[in-house]
Every structure is written in C-alpha cells, then in structure tokens.
Gaussian input, Z-matrix of N, CA and C with variables (Angstrom, degrees):
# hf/3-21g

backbone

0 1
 N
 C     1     B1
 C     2     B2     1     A1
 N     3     B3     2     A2     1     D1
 C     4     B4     3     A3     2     D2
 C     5     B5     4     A4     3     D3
 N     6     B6     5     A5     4     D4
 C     7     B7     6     A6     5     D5
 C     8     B8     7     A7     6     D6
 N     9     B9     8     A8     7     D7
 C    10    B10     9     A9     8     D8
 C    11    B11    10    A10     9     D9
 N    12    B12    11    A11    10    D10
 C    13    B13    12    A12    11    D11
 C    14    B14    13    A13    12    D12
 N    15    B15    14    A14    13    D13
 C    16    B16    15    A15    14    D14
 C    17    B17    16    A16    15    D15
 N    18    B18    17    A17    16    D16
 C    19    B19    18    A18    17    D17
 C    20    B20    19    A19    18    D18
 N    21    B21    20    A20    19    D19
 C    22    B22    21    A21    20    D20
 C    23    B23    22    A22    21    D21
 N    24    B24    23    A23    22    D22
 C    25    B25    24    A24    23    D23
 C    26    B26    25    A25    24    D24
 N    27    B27    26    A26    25    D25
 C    28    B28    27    A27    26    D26
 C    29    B29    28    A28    27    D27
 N    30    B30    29    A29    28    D28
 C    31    B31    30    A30    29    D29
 C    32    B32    31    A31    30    D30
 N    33    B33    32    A32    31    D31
 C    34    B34    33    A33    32    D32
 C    35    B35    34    A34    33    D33
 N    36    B36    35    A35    34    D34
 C    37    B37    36    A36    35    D35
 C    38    B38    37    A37    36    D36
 N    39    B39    38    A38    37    D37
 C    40    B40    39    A39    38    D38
 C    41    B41    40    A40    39    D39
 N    42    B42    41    A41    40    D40
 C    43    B43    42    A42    41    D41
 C    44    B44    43    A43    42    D42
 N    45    B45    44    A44    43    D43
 C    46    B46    45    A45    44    D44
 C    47    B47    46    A46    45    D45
 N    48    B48    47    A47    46    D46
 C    49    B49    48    A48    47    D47
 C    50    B50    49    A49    48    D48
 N    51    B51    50    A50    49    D49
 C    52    B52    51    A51    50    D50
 C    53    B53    52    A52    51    D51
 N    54    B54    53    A53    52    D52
 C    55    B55    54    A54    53    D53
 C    56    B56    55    A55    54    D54
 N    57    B57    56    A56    55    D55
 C    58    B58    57    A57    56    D56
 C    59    B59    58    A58    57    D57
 N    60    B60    59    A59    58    D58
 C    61    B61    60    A60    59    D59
 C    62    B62    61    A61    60    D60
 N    63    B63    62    A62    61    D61
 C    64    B64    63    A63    62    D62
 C    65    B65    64    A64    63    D63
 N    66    B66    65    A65    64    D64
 C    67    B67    66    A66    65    D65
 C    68    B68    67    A67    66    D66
 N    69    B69    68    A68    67    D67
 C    70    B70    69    A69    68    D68
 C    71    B71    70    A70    69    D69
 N    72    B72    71    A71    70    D70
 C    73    B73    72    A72    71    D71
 C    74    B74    73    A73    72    D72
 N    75    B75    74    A74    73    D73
 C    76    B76    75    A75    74    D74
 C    77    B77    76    A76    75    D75
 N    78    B78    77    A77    76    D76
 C    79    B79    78    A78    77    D77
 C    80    B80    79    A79    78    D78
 N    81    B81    80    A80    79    D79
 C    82    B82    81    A81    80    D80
 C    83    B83    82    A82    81    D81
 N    84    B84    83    A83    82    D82
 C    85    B85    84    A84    83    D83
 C    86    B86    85    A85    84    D84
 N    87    B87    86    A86    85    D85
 C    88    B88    87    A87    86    D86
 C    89    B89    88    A88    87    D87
 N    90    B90    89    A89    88    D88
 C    91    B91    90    A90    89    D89
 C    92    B92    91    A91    90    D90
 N    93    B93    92    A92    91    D91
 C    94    B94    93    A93    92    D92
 C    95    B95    94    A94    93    D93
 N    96    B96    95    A95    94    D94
 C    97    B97    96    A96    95    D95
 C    98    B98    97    A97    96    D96
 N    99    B99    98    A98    97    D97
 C   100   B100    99    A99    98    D98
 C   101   B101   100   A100    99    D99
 N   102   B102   101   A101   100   D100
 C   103   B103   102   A102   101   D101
 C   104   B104   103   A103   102   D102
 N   105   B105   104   A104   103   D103
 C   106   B106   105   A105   104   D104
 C   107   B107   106   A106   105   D105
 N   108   B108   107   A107   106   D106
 C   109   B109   108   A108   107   D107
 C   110   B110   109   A109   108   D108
 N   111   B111   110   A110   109   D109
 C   112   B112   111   A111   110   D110
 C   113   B113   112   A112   111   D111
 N   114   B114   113   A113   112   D112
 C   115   B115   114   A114   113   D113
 C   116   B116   115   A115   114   D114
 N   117   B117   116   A116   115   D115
 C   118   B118   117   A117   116   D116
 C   119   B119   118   A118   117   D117
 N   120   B120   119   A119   118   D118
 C   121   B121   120   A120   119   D119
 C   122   B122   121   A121   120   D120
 N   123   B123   122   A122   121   D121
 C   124   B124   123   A123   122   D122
 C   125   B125   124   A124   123   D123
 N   126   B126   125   A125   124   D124
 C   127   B127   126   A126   125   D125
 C   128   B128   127   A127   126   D126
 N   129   B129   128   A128   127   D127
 C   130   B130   129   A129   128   D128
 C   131   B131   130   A130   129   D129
 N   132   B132   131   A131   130   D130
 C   133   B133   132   A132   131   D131
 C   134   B134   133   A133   132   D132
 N   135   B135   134   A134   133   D133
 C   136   B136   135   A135   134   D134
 C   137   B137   136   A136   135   D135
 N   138   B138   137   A137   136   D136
 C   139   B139   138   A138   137   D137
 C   140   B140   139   A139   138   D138
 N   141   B141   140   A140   139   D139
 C   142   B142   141   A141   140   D140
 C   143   B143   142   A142   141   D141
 N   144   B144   143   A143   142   D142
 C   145   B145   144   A144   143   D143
 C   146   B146   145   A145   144   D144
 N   147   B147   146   A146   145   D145
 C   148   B148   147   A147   146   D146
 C   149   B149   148   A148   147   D147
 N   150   B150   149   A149   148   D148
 C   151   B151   150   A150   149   D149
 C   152   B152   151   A151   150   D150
 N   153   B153   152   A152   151   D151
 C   154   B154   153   A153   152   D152
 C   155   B155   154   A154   153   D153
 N   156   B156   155   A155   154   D154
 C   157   B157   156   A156   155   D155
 C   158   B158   157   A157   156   D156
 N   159   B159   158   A158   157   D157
 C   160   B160   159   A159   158   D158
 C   161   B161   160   A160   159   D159
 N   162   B162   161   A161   160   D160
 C   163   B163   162   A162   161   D161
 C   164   B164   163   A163   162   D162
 N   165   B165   164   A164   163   D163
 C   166   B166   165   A165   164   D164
 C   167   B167   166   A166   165   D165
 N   168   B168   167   A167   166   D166
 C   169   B169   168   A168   167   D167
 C   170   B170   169   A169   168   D168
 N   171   B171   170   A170   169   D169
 C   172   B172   171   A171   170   D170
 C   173   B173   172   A172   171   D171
 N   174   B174   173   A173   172   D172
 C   175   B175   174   A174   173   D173
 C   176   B176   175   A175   174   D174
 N   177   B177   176   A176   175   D175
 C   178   B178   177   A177   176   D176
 C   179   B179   178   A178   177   D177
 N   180   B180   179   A179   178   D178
 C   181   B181   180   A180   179   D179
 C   182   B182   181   A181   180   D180
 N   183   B183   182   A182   181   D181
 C   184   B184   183   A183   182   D182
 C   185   B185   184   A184   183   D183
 N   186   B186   185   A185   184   D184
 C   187   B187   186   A186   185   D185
 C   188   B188   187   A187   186   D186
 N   189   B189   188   A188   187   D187
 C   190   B190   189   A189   188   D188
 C   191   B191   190   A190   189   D189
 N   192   B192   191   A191   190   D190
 C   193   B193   192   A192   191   D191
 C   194   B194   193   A193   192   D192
 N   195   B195   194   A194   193   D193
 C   196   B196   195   A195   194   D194
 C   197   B197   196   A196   195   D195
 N   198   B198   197   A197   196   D196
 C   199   B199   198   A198   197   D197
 C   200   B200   199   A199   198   D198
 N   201   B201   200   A200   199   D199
 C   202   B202   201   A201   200   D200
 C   203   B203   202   A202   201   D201
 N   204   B204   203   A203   202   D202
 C   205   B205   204   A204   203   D203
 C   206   B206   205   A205   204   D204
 N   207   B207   206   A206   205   D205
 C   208   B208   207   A207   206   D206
 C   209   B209   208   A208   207   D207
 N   210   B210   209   A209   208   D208
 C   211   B211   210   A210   209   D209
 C   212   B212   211   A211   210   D210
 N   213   B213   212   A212   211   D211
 C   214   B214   213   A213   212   D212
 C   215   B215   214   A214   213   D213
 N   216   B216   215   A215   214   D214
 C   217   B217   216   A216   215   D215
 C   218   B218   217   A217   216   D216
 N   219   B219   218   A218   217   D217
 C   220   B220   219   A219   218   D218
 C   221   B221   220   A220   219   D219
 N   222   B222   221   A221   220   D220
 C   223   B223   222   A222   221   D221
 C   224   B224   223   A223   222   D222
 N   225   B225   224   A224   223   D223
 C   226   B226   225   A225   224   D224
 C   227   B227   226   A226   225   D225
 N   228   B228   227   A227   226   D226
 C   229   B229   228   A228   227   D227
 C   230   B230   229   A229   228   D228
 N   231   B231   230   A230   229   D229
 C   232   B232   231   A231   230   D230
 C   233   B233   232   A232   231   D231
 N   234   B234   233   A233   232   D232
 C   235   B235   234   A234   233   D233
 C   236   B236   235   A235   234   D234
 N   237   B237   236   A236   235   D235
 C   238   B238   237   A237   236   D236
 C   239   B239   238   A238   237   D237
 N   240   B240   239   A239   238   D238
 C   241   B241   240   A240   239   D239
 C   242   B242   241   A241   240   D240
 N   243   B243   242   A242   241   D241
 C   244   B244   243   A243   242   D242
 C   245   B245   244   A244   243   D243
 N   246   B246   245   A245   244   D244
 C   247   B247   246   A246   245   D245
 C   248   B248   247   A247   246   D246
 N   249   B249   248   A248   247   D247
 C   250   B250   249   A249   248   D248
 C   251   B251   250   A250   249   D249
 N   252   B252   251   A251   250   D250
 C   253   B253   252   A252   251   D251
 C   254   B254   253   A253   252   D252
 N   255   B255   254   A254   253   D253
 C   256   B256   255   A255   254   D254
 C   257   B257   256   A256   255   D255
 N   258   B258   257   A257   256   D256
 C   259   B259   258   A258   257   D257
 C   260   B260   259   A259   258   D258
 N   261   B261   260   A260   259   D259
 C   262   B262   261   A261   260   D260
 C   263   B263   262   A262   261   D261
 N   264   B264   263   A263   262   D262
 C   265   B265   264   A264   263   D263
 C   266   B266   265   A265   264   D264
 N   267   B267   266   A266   265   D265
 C   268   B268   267   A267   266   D266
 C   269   B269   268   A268   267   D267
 N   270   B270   269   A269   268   D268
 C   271   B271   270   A270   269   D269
 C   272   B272   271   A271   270   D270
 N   273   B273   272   A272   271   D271
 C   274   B274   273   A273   272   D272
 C   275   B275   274   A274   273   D273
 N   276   B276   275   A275   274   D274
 C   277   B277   276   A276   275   D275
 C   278   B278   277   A277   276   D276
 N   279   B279   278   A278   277   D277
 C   280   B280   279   A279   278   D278
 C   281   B281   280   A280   279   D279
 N   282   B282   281   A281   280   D280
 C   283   B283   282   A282   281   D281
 C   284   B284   283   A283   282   D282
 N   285   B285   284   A284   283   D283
 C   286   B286   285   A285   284   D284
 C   287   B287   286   A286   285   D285
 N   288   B288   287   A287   286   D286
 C   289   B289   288   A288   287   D287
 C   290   B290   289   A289   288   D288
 N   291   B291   290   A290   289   D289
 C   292   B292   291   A291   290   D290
 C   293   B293   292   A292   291   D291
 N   294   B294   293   A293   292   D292
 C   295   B295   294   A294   293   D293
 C   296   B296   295   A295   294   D294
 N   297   B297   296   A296   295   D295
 C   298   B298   297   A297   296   D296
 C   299   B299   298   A298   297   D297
 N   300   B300   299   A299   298   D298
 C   301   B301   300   A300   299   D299
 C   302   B302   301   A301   300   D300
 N   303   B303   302   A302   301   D301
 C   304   B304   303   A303   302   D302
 C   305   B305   304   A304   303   D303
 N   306   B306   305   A305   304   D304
 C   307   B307   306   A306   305   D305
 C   308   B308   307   A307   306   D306
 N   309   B309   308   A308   307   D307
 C   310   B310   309   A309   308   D308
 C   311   B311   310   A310   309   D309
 N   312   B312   311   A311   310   D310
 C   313   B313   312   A312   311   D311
 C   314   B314   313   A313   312   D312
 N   315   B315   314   A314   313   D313
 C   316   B316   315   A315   314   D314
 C   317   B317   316   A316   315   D315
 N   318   B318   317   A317   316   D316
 C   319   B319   318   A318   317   D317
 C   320   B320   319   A319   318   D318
 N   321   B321   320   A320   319   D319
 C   322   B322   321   A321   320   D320
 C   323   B323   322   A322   321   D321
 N   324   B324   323   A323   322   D322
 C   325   B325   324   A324   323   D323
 C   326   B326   325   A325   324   D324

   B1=1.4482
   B2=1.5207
   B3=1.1383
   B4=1.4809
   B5=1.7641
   B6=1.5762
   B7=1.7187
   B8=1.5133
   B9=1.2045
   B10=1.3538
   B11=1.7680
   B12=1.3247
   B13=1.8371
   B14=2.2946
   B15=1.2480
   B16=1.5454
   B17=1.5153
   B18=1.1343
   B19=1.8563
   B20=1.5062
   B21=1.0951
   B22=1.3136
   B23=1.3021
   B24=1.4325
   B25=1.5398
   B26=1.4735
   B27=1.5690
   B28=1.6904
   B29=1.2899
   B30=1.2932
   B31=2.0942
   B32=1.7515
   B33=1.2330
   B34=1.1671
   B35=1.4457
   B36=1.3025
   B37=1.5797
   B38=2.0570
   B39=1.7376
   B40=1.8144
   B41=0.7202
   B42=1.9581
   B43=1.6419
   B44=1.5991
   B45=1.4790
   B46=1.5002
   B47=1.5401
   B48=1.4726
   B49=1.9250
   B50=1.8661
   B51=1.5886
   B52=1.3848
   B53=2.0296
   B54=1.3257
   B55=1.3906
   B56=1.2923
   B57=1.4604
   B58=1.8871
   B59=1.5415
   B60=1.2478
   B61=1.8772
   B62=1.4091
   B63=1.3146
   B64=1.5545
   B65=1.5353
   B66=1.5452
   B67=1.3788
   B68=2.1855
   B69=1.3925
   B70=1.3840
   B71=1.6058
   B72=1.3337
   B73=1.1880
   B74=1.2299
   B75=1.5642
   B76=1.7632
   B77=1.5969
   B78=1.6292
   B79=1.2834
   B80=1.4870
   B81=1.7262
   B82=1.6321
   B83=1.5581
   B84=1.7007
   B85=1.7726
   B86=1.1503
   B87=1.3012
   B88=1.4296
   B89=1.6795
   B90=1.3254
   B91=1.1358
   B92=1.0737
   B93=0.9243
   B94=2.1751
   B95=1.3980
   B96=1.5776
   B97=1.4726
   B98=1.3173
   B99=1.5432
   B100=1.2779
   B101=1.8846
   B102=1.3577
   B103=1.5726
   B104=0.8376
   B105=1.3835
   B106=1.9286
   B107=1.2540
   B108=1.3299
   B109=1.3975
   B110=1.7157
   B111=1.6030
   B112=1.6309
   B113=1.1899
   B114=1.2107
   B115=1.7478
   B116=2.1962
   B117=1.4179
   B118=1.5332
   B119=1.1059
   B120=1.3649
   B121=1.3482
   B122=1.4707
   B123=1.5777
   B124=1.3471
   B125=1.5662
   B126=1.3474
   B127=0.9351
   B128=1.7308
   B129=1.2166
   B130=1.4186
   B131=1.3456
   B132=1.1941
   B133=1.7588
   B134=2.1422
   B135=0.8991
   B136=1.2093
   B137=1.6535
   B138=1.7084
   B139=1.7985
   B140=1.5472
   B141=1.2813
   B142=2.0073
   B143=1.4424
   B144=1.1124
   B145=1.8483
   B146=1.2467
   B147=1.3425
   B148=1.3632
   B149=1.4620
   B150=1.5422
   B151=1.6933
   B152=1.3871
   B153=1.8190
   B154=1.3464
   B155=1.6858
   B156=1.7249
   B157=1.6087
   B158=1.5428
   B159=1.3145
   B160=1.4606
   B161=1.4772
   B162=1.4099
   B163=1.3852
   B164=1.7668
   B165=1.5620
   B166=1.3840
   B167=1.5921
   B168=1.4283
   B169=0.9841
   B170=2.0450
   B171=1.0072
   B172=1.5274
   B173=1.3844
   B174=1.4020
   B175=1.2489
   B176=1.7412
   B177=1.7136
   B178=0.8714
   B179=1.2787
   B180=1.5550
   B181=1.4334
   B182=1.4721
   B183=1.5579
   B184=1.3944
   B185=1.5042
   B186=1.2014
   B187=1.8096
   B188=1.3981
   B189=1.6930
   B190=1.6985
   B191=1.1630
   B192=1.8581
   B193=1.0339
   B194=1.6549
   B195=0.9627
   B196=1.4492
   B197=1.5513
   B198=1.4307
   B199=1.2420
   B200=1.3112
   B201=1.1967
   B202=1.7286
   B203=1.4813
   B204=1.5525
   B205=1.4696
   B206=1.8166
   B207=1.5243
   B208=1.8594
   B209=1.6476
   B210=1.1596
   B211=1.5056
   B212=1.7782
   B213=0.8178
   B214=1.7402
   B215=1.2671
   B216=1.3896
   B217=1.0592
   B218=1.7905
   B219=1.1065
   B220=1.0464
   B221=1.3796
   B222=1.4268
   B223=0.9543
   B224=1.9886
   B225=1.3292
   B226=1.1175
   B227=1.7889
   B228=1.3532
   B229=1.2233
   B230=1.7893
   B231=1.3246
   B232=1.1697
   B233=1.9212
   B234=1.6054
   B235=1.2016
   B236=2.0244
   B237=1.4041
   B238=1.6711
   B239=1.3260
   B240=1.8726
   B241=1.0058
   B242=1.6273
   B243=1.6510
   B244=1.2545
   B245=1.6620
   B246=1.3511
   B247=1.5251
   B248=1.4148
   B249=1.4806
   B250=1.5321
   B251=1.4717
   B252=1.4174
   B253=1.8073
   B254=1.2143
   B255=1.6709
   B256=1.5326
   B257=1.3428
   B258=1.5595
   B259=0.9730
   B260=1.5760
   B261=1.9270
   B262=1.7879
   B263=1.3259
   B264=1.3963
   B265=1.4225
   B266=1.6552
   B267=1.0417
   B268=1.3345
   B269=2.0386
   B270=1.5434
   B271=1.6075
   B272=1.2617
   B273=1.5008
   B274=1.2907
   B275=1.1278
   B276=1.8544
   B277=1.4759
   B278=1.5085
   B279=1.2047
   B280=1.2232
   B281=1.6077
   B282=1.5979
   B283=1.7734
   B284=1.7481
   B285=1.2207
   B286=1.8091
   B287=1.5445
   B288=1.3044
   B289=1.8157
   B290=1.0717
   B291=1.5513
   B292=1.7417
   B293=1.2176
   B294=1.5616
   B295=1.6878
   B296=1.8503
   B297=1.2865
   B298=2.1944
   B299=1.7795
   B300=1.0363
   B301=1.7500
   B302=1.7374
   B303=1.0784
   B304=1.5834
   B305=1.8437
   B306=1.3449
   B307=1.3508
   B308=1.5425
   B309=1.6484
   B310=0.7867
   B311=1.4283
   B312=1.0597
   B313=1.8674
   B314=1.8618
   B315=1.0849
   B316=1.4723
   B317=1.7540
   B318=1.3680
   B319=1.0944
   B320=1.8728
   B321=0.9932
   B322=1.9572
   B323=2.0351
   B324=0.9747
   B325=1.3822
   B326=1.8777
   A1=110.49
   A2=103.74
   A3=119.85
   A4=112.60
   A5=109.99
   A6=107.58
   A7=102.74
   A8=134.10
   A9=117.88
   A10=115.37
   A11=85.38
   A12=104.57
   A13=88.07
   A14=86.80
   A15=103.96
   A16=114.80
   A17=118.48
   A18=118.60
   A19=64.66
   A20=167.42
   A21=146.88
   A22=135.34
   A23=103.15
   A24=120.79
   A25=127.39
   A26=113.15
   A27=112.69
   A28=109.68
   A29=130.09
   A30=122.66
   A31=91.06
   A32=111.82
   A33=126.75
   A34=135.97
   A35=93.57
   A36=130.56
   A37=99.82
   A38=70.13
   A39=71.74
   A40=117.24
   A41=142.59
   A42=121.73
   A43=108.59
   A44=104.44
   A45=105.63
   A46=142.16
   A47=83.24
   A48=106.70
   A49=96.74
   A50=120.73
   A51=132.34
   A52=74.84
   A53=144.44
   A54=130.75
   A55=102.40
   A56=84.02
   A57=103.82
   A58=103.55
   A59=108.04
   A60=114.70
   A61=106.83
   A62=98.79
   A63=113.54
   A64=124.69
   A65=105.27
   A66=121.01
   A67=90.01
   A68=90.52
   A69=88.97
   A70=102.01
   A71=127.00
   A72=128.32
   A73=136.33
   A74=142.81
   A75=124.39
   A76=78.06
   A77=95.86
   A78=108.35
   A79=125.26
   A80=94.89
   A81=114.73
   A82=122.87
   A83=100.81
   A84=111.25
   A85=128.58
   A86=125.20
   A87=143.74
   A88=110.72
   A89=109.85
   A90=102.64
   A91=111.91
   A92=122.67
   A93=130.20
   A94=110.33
   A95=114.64
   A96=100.56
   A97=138.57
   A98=112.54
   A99=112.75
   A100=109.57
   A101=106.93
   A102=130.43
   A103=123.44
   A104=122.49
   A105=136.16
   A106=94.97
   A107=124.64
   A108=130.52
   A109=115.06
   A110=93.33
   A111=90.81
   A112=144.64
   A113=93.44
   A114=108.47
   A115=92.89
   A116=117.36
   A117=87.39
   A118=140.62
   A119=109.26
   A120=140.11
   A121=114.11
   A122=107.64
   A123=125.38
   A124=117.04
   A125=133.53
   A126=141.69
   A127=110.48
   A128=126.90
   A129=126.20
   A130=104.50
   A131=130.03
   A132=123.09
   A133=98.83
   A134=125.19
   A135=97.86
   A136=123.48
   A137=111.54
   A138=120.41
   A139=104.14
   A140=79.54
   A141=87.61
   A142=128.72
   A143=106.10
   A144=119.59
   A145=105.65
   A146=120.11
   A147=119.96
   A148=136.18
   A149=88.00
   A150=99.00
   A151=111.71
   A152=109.45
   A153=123.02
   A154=106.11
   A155=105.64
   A156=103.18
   A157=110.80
   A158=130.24
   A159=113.74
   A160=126.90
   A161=113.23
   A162=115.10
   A163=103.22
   A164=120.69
   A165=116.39
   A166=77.65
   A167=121.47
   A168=113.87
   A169=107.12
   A170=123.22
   A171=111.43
   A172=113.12
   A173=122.80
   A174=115.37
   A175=138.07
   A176=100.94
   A177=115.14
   A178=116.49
   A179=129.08
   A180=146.70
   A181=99.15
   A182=93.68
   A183=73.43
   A184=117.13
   A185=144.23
   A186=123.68
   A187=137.28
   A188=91.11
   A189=109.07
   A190=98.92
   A191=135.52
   A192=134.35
   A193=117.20
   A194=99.00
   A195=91.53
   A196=152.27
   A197=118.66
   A198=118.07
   A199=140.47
   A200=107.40
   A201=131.65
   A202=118.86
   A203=99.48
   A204=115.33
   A205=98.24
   A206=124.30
   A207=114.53
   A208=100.58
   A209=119.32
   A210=105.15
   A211=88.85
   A212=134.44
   A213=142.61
   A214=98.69
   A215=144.08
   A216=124.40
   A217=124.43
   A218=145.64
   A219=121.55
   A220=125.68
   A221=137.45
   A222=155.91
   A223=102.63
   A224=94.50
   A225=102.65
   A226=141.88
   A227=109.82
   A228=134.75
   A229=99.38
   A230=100.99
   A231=109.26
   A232=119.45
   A233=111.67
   A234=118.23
   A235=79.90
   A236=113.99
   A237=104.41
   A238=115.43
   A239=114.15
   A240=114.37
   A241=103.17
   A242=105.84
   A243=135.34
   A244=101.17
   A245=122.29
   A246=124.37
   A247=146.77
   A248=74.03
   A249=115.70
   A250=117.18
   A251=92.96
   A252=90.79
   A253=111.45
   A254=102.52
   A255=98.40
   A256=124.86
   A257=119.89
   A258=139.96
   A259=140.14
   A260=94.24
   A261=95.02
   A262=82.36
   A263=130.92
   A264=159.82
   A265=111.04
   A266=137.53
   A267=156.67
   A268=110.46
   A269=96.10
   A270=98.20
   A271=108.57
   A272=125.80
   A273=121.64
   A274=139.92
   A275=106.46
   A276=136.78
   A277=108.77
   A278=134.30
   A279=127.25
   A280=96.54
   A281=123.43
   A282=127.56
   A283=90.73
   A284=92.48
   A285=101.97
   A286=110.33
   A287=93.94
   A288=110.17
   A289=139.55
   A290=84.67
   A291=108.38
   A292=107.81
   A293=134.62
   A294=140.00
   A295=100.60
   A296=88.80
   A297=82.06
   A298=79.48
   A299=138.04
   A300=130.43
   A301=116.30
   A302=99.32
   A303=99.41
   A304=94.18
   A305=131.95
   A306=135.72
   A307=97.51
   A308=135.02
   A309=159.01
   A310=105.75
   A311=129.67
   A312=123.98
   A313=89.58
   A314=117.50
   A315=108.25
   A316=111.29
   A317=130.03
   A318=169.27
   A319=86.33
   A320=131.86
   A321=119.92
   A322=83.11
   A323=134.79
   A324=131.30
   A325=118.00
   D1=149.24
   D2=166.89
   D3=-54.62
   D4=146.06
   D5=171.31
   D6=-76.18
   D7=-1.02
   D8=168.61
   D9=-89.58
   D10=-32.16
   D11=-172.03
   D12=-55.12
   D13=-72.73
   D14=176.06
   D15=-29.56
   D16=-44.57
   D17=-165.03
   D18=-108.59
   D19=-157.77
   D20=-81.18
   D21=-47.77
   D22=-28.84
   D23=153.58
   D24=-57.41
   D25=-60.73
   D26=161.58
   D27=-48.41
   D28=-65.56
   D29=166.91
   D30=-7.27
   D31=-100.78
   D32=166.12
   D33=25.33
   D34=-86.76
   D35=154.33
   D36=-26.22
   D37=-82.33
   D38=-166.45
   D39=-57.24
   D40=-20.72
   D41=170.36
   D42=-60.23
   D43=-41.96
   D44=175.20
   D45=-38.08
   D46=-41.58
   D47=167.54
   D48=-49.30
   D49=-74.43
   D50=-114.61
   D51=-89.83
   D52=11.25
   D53=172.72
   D54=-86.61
   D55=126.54
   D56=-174.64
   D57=-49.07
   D58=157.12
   D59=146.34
   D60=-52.71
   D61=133.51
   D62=165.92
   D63=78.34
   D64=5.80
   D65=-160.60
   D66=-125.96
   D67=159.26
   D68=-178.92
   D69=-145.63
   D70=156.06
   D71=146.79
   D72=-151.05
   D73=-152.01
   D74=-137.83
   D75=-125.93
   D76=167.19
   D77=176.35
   D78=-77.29
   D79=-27.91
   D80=171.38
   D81=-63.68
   D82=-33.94
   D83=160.57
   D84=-59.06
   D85=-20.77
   D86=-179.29
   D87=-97.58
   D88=-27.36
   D89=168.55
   D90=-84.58
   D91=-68.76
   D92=169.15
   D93=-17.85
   D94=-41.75
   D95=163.50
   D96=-82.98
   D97=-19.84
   D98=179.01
   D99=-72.20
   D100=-21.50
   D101=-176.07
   D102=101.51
   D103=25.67
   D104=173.03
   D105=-117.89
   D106=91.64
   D107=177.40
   D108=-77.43
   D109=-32.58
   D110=160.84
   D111=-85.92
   D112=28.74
   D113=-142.68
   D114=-110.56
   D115=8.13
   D116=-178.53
   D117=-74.14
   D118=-4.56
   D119=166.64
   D120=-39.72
   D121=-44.34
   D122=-177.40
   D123=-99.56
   D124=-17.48
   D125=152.55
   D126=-57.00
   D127=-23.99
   D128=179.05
   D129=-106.10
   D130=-33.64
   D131=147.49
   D132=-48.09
   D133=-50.31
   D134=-177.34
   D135=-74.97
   D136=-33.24
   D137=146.79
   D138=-12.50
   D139=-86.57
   D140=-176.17
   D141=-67.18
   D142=41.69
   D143=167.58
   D144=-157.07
   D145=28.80
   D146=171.86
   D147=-121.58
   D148=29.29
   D149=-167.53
   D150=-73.25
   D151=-21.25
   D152=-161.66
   D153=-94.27
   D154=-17.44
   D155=-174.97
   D156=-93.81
   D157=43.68
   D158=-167.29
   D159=25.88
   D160=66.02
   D161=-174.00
   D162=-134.61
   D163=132.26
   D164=-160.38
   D165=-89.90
   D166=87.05
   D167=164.10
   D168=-68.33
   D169=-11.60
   D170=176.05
   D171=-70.25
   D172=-11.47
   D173=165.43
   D174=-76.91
   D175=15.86
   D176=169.36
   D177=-124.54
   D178=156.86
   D179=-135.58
   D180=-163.91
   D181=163.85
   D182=159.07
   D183=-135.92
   D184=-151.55
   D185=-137.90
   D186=-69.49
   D187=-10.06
   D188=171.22
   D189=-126.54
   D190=57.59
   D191=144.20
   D192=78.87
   D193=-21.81
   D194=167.45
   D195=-102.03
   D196=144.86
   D197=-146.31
   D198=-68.77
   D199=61.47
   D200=-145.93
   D201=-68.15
   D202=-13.60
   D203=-166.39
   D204=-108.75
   D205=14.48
   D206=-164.49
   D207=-86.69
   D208=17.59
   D209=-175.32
   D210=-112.04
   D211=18.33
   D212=162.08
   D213=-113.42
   D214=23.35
   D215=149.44
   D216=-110.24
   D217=138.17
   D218=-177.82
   D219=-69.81
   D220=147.77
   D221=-165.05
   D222=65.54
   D223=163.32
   D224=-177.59
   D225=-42.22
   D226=-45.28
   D227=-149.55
   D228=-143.81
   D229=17.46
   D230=-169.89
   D231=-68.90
   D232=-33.26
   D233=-149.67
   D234=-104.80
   D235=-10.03
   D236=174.45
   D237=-105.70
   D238=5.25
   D239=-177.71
   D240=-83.85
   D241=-54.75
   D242=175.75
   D243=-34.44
   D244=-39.27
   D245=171.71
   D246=-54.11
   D247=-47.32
   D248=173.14
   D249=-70.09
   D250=-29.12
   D251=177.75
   D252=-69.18
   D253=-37.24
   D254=-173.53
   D255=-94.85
   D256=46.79
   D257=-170.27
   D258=82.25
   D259=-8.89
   D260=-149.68
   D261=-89.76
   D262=152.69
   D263=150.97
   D264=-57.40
   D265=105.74
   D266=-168.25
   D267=-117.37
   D268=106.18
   D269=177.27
   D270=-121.83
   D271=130.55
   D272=175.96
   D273=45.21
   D274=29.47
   D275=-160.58
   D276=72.40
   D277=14.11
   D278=-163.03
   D279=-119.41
   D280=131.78
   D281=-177.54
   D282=-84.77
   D283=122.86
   D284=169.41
   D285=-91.71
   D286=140.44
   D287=-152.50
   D288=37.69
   D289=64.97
   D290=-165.76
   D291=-67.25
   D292=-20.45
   D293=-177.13
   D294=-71.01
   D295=-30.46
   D296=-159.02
   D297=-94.02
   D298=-52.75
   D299=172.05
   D300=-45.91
   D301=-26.49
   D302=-155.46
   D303=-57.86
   D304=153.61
   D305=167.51
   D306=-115.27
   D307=145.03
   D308=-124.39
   D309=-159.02
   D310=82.94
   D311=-162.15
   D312=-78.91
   D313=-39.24
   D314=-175.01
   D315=-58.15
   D316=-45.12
   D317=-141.89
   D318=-106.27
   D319=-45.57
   D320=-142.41
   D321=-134.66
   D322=-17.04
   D323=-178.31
   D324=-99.47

C-alpha cells in the first residue's frame, strides 16, 4: 500500500475505535468525517484489513444498515453474531433500527 492509503487507513482505525458498544455506523459516515466523503469505498478496504488492529470493524455497515462487509469475517455469521452480542437485532443481514442505533461521528465526536 501506498503511505497515504496507510495514514488514511489508521484515520480510519481511530474513528473505528471511538463507536460505542451496541451502536453502529456507515462507511460513508466515517468518510464524511475524515473529509473524503467519497471515499467509503475505502473505508471498507480498510474494514477488511482490520482484523489484526483491534478494531470492531463489525460495527460498521453500510448506509441502510446492512451487513455488506460479513464475508471478511471469519466464519459465517460471524460479523451478526458479534452484533447480537451487543444487543443490536440483526434480520436478513439488515440492523433493525438502524436510525435510533446509527452513531454519527460528526454528531457524537
């Protein structure tokens, strides 16, 4: 990877850290805050290289809540299990009441 790809990824990272338990949000929210609003594309290229940085990357989705990113997790049902623990309700890959769950880094930072 590129040193920009790289320090855009840690950015990343660290919004990733600060999402509450039990709270979730989009890849496009994370971009919008770092200021690459077009950029969520790459925020989920960074999802999926983050198994190794302690990052709940399952707490991200993408803009209508659903779990677009669970085939980077290992095992099957892995990234709705991980959800489920933390309370959120998961249907048909889809987070139910994804508006009152959703976390908002612009909004919560």
């Amino acid at each position: 990877m590129q040193p920009e790809t790289d320090n855009f990824f840690e950015k990343v990272y660290q919004v990733a850290k600060l999402i509450p338990y039990g709270r979730v949000t989009s890849y496009g929210a994370i971009a919008k805050y770092l200021g690459a609003a077009r950029s969520a594309r790459m925020v989920g290229y960074a999802m999926n290289g983050s198994h190794t940085k302690d990052v709940p990357a399952h707490r991200v989705v993408n803009r209508k809540g659903l779990l677009t990113g669970k085939h980077h997790f290992d095992g099957t049902n892995l990234m709705q299990q991980l959800l489920e623990s933390e309370g959120i309700e998961v249907v048909d890959n889809q987070i139910q009441n994804f508006d009152i769950l959703f976390w908002d880094p612009f909004k919560e930072l």
